[in-house]
N, C-alpha and C positions, 0 to 999 in steps of 0.2 A: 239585459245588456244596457237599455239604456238607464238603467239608475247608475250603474257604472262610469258611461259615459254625461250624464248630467253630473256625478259626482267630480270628476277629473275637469267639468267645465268648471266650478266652484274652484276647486284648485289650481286650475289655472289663472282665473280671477285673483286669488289670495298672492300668487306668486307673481302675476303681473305688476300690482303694485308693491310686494316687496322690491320688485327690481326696476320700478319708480322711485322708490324712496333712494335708493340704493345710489342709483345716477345722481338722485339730488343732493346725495351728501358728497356723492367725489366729485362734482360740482361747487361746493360749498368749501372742502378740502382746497381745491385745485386754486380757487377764489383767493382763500386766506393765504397758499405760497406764494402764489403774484404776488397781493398787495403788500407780502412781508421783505420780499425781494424787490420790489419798489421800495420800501421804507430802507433797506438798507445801501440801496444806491442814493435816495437820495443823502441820507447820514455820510456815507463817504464823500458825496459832492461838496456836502457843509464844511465837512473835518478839511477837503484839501482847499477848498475857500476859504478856509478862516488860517490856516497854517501858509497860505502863498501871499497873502498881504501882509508881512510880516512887519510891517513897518508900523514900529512904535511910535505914539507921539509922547508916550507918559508913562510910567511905568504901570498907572490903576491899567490904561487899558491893555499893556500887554499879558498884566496880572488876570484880567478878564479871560481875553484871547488864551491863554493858557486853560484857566478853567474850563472855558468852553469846548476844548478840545479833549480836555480829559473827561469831557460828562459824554462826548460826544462819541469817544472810543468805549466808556461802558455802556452806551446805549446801541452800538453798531456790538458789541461783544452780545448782550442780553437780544437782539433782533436776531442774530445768528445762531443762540440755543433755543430760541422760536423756531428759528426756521428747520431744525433738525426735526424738532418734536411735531413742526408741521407737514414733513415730508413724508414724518411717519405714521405721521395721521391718514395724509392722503394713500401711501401706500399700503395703507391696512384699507383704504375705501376701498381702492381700486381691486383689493383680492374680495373683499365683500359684493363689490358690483360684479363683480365675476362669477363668483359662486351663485349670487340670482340670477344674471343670463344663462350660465348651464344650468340651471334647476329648472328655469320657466322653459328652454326652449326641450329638456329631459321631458317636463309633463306635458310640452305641446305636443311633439313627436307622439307619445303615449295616447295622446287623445285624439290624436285622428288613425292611427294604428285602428285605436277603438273603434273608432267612425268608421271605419274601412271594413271592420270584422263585421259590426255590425249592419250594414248596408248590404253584405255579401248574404250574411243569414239570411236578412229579409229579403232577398232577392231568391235566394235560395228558395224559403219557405212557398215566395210564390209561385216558382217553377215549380213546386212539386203538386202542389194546389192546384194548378194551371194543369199539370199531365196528367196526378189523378181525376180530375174532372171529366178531363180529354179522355182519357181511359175509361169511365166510368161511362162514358156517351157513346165511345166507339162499341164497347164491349156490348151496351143495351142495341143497339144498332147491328151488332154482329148478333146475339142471342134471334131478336125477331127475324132476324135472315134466315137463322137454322130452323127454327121453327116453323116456318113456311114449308 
């Protein structure tokens, strides 16, 4: 029993840090959608700051101010197909970090089940130890009595 139970200890080791790793990347996921949802707030700030001072002095710079709004809507358009790709990034972590919390807390249950079974045996075996013995003394105890 206990090779069983040091084996299941091992395995619970292996799976602990899977579901270390596991937190670290939907950590890491979670990370990247904030800062991508920042970048695109701040991209809308810039686009309605550069579109609300509209006032021209020349036409280079409203020629600019144009530009920069059309770079600024395909960088807020390409931040947004980020952000899809990184939602679904994080929500592929989050079912990964999930599948390692039921696995590890699957083989912890499992190993103290074990622990349990086996601390019953050995408690088991000593009781029988302990009564055969006791038997074994009363009986030699009861034999010299007859004999007498």
């Amino acid at each position: 029993m206990t090779r069983k139970v040091k084996g299941l200890q091992r395995i619970l080791k292996v799976r602990d840090t899977q579901k270390k790793l596991k937190e670290s990347a939907l950590a890491k996921a979670n990370n990247h959608c904030v800062a991508l949802e920042h970048s695109a707030s701040r991209i809308r700030s810039l686009q309605t700051e550069t579109l609300s001072h509209a006032q021209a002095i020349d036409v280079d710079m409203l020629s600019a101010r144009m530009e920069l709004s059309g770079r600024l809507v395909d960088a807020e358009r390409s931040v947004e197909a980020s952000m899809i790709t990184a939602r679904q990034d994080f929500a592929h972590a989050e079912r990964q970090n999930l599948a390692a919390r039921t696995s590890y807390e699957g083989t912890e249950k499992l190993l103290h089940s074990n622990l349990r079974k086996a601390r019953r045996a050995e408690m088991f075996k000593t009781d029988i130890r302990h009564n055969i013995l006791y038997n074994i003394s009363n009986n030699k105890k009861k034999d010299r009595s007859d004999d007498r």
